[in-house]
C-alpha positions as CSV (number, residue, x, y, z in Angstrom):
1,X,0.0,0.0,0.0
2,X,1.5,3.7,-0.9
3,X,2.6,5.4,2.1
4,X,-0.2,8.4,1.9
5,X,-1.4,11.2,4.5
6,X,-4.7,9.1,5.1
7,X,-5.6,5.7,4.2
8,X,-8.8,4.6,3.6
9,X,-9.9,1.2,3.4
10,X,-13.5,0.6,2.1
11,X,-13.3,-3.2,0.8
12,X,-12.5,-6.4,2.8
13,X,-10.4,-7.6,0.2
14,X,-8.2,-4.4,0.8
15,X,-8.7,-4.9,4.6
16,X,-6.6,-8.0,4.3
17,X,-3.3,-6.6,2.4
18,X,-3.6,-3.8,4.9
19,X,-3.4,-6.6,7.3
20,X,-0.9,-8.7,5.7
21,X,1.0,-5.1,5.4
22,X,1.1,-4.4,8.6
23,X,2.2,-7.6,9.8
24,X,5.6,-6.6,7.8
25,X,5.9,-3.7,9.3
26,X,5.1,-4.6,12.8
27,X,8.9,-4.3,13.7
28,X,10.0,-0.9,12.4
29,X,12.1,1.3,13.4
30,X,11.2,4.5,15.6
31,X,10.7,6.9,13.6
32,X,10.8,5.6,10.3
33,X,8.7,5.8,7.4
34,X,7.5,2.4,7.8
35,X,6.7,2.7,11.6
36,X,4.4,5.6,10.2
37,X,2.6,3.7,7.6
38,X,2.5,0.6,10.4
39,X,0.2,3.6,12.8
40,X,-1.6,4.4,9.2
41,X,-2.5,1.0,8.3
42,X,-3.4,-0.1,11.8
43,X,-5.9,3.0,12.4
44,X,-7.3,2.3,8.9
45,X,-7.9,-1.6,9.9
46,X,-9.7,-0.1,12.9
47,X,-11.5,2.4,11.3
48,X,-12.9,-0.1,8.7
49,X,-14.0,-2.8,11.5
50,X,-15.7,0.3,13.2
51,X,-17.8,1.1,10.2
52,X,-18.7,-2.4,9.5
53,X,-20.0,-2.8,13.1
54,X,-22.4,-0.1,12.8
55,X,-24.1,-1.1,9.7
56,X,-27.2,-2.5,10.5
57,X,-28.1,-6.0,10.3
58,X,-29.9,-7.3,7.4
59,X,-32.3,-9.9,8.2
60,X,-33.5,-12.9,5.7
61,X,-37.0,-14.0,6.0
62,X,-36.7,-18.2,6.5
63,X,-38.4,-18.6,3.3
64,X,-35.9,-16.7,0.6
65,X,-33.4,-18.6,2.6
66,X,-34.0,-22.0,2.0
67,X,-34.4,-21.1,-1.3
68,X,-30.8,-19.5,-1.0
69,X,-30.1,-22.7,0.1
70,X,-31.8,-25.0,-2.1
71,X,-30.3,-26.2,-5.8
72,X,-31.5,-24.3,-8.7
């Protein structure tokens, strides 16, 4: 991921390589670059998870979900 002021994620699919990311960076030095991105990356993560646990619940009725379910 580019090293940027602000980092956005908005997918899950880019919630993981921020995740897989960050778990490079975990170690960094003080002070560096990639320490920075690490904070970025990790408040982005959080950020996204936050987001996603505000979105209301969708529920199926029983019915469309055994057809879900069933073999077409």
């Amino acid at each position: 991921m580019p090293n940027a002021d602000a980092v956005t994620i908005t997918t899950y699919e880019e919630r993981k390589t921020a995740v897989l990311r960050a778990a490079r960076l975990i170690s960094s030095g003080r002070g560096s670059d990639e320490e920075r991105e690490f904070e970025q990356l990790t408040e982005a993560i959080a950020d996204f998870d936050i987001r996603q646990d505000a979105e209301p619940f969708i529920e199926i009725p029983a019915a469309f979900a055994q057809y879900l379910g069933s073999t077409h």
